[in-house]
C-alpha positions in Angstrom: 39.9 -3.1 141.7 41.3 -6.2 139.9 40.8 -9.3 142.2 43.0 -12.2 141.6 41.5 -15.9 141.7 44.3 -18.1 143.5 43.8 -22.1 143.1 43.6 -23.7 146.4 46.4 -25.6 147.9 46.1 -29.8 147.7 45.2 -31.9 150.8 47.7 -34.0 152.6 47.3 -37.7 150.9 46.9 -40.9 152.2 44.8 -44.1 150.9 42.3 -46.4 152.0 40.6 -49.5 150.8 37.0 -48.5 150.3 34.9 -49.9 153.3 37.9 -51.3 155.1 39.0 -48.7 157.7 38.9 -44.9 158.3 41.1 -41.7 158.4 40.6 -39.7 161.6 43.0 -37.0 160.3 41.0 -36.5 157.5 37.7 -34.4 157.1 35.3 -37.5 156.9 37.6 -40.6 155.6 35.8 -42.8 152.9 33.6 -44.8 154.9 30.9 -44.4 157.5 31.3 -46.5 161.0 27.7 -49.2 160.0 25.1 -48.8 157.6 24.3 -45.0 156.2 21.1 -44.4 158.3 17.3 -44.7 155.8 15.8 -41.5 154.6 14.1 -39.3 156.7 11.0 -40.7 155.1 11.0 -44.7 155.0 8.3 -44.7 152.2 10.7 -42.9 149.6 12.1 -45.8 147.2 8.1 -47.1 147.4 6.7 -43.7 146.3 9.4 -43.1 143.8 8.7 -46.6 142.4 5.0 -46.2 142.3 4.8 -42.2 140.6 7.7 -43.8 137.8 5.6 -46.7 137.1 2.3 -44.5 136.7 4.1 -42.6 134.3 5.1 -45.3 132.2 7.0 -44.5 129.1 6.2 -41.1 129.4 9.1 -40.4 131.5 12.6 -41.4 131.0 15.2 -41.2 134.0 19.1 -40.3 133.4 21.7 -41.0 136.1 24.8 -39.5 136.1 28.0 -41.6 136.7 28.6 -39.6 139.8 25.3 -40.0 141.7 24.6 -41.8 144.4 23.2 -45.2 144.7 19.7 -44.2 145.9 18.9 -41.9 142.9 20.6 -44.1 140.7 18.5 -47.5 141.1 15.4 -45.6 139.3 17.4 -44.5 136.0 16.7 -45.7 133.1 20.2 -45.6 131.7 23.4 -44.2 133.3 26.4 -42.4 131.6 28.6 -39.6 131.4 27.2 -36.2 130.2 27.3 -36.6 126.5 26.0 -40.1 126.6 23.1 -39.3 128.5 22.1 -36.2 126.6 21.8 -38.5 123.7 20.3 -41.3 125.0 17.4 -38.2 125.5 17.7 -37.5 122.4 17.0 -41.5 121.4 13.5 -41.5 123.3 11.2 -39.3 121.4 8.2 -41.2 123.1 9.2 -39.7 126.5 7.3 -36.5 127.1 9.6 -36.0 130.4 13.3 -36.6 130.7 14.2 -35.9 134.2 18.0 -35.4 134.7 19.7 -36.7 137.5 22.8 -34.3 137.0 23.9 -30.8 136.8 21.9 -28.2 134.7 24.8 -27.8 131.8 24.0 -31.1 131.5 19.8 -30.8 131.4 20.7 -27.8 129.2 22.4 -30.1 126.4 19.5 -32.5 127.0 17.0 -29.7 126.3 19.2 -28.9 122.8 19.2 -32.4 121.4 15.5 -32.9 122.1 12.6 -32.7 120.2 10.8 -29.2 120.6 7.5 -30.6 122.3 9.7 -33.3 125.0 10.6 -31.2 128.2 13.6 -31.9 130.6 12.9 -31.4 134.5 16.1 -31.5 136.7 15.3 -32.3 140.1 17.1 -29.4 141.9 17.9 -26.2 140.5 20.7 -25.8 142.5 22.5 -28.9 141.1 25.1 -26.8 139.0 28.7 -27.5 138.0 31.5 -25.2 139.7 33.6 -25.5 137.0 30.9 -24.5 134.0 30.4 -21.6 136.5 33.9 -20.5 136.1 32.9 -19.4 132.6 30.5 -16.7 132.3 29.7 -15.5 128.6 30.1 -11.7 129.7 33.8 -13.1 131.0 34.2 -15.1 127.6 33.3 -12.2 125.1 35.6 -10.1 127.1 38.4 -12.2 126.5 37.3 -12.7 122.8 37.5 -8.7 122.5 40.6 -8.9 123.3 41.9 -11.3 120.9 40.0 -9.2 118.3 41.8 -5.9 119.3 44.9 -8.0 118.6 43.9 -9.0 115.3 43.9 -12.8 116.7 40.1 -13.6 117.0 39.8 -14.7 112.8 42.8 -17.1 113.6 42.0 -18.7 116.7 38.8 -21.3 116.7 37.1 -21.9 120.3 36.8 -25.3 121.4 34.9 -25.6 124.8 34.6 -28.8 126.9 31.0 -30.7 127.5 31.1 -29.1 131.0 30.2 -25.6 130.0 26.9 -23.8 130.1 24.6 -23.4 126.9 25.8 -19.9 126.7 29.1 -20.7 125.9 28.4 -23.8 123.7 26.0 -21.1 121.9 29.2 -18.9 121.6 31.3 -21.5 120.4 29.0 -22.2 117.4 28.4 -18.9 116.7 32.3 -18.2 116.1 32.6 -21.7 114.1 34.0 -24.0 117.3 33.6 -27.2 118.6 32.4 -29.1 121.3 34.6 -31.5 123.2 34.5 -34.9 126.3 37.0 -36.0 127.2 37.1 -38.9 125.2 37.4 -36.7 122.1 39.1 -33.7 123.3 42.3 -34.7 120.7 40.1 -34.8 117.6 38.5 -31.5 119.0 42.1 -30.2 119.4 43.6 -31.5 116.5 40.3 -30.1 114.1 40.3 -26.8 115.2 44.1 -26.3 114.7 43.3 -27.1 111.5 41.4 -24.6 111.0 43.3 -21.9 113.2 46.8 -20.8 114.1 45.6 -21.3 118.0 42.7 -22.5 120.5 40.7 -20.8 122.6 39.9 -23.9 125.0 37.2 -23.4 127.7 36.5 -23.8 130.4 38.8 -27.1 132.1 42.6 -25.9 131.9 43.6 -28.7 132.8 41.9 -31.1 130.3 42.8 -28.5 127.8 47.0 -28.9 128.6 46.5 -32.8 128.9 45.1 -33.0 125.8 47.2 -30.7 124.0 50.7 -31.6 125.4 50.6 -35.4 126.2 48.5 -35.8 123.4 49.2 -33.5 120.2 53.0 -33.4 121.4 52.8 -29.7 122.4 55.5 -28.1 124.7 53.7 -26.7 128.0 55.1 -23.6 126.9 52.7 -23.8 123.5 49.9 -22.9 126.6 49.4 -19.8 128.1 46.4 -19.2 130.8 43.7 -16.8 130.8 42.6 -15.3 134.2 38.7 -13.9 134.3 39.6 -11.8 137.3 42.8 -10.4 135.7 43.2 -7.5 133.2 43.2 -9.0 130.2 43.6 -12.0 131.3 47.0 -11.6 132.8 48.3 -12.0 129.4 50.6 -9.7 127.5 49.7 -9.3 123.6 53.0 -11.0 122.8 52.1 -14.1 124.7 48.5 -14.1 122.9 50.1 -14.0 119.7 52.8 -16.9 120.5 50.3 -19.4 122.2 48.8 -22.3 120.9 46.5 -23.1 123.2 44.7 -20.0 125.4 43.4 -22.6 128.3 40.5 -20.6 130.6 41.6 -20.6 133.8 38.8 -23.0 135.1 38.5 -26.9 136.9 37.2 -29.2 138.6 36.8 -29.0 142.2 36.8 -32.6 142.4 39.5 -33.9 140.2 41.3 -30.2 140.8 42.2 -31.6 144.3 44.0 -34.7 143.3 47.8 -34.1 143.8 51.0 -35.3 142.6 51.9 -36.4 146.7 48.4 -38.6 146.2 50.1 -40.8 143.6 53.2 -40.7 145.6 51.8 -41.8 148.2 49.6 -44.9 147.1 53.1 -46.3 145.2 54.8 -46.4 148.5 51.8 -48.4 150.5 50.5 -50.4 147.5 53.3 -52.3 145.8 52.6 -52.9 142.3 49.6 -50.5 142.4 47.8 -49.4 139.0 47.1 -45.3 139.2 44.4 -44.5 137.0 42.7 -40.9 136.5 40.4 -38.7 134.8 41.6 -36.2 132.2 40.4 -33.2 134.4 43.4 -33.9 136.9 46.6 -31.6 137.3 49.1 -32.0 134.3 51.4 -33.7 136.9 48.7 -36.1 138.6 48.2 -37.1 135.0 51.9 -37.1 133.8 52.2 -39.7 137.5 49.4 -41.9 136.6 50.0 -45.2 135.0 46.3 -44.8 132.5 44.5 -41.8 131.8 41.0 -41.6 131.1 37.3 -40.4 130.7 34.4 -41.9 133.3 33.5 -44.3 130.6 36.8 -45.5 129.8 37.5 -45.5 134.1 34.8 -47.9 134.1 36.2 -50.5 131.3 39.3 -50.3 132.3 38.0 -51.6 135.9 36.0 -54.3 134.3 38.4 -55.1 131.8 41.6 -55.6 134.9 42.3 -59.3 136.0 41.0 -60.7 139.5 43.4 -59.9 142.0 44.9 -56.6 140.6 45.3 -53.6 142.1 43.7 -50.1 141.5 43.3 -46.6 142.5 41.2 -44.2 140.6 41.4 -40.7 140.6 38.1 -39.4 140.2 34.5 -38.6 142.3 33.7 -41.0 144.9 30.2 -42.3 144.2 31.5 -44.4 141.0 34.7 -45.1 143.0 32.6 -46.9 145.6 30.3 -48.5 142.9 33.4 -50.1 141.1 34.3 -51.4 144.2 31.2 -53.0 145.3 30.9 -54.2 141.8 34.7 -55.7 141.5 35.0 -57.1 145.2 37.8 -59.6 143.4 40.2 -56.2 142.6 41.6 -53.9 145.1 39.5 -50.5 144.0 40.9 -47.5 146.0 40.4 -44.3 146.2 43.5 -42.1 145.3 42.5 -38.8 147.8 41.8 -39.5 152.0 39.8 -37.1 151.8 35.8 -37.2 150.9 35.2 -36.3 146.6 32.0 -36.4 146.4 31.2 -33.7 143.9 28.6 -31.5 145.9 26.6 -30.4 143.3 25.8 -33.2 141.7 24.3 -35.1 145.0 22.5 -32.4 145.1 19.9 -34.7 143.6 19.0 -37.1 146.5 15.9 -38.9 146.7 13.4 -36.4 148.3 13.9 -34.3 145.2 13.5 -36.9 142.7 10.7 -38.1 144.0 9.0 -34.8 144.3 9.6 -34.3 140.7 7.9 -37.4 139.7 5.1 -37.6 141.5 4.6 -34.0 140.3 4.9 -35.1 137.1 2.7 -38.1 137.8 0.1 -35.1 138.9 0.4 -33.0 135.8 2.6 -30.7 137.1 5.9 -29.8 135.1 8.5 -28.3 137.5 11.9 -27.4 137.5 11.8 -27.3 133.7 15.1 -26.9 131.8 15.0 -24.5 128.8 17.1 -23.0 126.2 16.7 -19.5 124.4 16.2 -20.7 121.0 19.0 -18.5 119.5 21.5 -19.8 121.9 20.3 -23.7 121.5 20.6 -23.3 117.6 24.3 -22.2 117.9 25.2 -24.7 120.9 23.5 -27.2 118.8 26.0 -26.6 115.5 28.7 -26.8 117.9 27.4 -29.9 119.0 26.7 -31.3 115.2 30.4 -30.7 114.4 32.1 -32.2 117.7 29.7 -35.6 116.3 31.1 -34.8 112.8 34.6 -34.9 114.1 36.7 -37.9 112.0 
């Protein structure tokens, strides 16, 4: 029996000023009535500070962009995926990098590290919904069926940073690329160099930005695989006349932003400046006045003049940091209802803690590894996305 994946419908939208009122109608709003109450355990930011400073230089903290606060006062540097794998990869004196992300990205860190360092992520369970929508059995399948076309030696397989090592290990071995955001045109526009079409995993919709606002590709150019459809849902014919073969994958935070969000923040915010990451719906993006990845999000926000006027389309945490860090512009969030991507805060502060002060004990836990076959072929797709012109 073939079951068929249908994408959830958007929310309702409305706005709020971070911190200056609440939405009853939605599920949480996008502030808290006072203070967020202390950890369970008041001693957590001392103990933390105490097992990070008896490890010295022997351990080296990433924060990811879209943590919260309380995890991210102990990194040592904070970035989006790519950056932070190779800021890892810049510390060879750290025998420990602990990863305050999701495991795709603990996984990268683990590839562009030296073979004796060792990468602990706090919580197992912190994994990425979307690099879950991409399973290599699912990916081979579909790459069978491009063979039994005769399509597979003329379509190259670019797959987004957001992917697990298993599919970064099958891009390499079939001579693809890696991709961010911030590079996903010279990705694009490299591989269709090489290839009469792209096989983009796994972010659909930062695989039709990219490839119709950017490389001036019709939306018709795109046609969209379906994991939990016979062969994809795709006929030969439309194979053999795409362009781009976008998985049918997203993000379930920046997936929820919606074209009535946009709407909706011009009509209450006069002169308002609509700015959103890459990952959004082709027609949240197509809406917004600036377009962006997390790292761009943030200079752009620190770049703006005193006074202007901003909503951002992306996860909350670094939506509410921008606006504590900018009270002079008005930062607002672009959904009323709560986008904290769950995963990720998976990592609170009981778990980072544990895993120092087990470090701090001799203990390695949670320790990220990659099948050395799989990390050697992630890794060349990674070597050409940094050889990309």
């Amino acid at each position: 029996m073939t079951t068929t994946w249908v994408e959830p419908s958007g929310t309702a939208s409305a706005l709020l000023l971070l911190g200056r009122g609440n939405d009853p109608g939605s599920e949480r709003g996008v502030d808290c009535p006072g203070e967020l109450p202390a950890p369970s355990d008041p001693n957590l930011v001392a103990r933390a500070r105490a097992a990070k400073a008896a490890l010295g230089e022997q351990v080296f903290v990433l924060g990811h962009h879209y943590q919260r606060d309380e995890v991210i006062q102990f990194a040592d540097v904070t970035g989006d995926s790519f950056k932070l794998a190779q800021q890892a990869a810049a510390r060879p004196e750290a025998d420990w990098i602990v990863f305050c992300g999701v495991h795709f990205m603990a996984e990268s860190a683990d590839i562009l590290t030296a073979d004796r360092q060792r990468v602990v992520l706090p919580d197992l369970a912190a994994g990425c919904s979307m690099a879950d929508m991409a399973a290599l059995p699912q990916v081979e399948t579909a790459w069978r069926r491009l063979a039994d076309l005769g399509l597979a030696g003329s379509t190259v397989p670019v797959t987004y940073m957001n992917s697990s090592a298993d599919i970064k290990g099958f891009v390499g071995r079939h001579g693809g690329v890696v991709c961010t955001s911030s590079n996903a045109r010279r990705a694009l526009t490299w591989a269709l160099e090489r290839g009469q079409r792209v096989l983009f995993l796994p972010d659909q919709h930062l695989g039709r930005n990219t490839a119709v606002r950017e490389l001036g590709l019709e939306l018709s150019d795109c046609v969209l695989w379906n994991p939990h459809q016979s062969d994809g849902g795709l006929t030969g014919q439309q194979l053999r006349d795409a362009t781009i073969v976008l998985w049918r994958g997203h993000c379930s935070v920046h997936g929820r932003f919606t074209l009535e969000c946009v709407t909706a923040v011009r009509d209450r915010v006069p002169g308002v400046n609509v700015l959103v990451h890459p990952e959004c719906r082709y027609e949240v993006v197509a809406a917004a006045d600036q377009v962006g990845s997390t790292e761009k999000i943030i200079k752009t926000i620190e770049s703006a003049p005193a006074g202007s006027a901003w909503a951002i389309g992306t996860e909350l945490n670094l939506v509410r940091r921008l606006a504590g860090a900018h009270p002079d512009k008005q930062i607002m969030f672009l959904d009323r209802t709560v986008c904290y991507c769950s995963t990720m805060n998976r990592i609170d502060l009981p778990h980072l803690v544990w895993a120092l002060e087990e470090l701090a004990a001799g203990r390695v836990v949670n320790q990220i590894t990659v099948e050395p076959d799989t990390a050697a072929h992630a890794r060349a797709a990674l070597d050409r996305m940094l050889a990309l012109p």
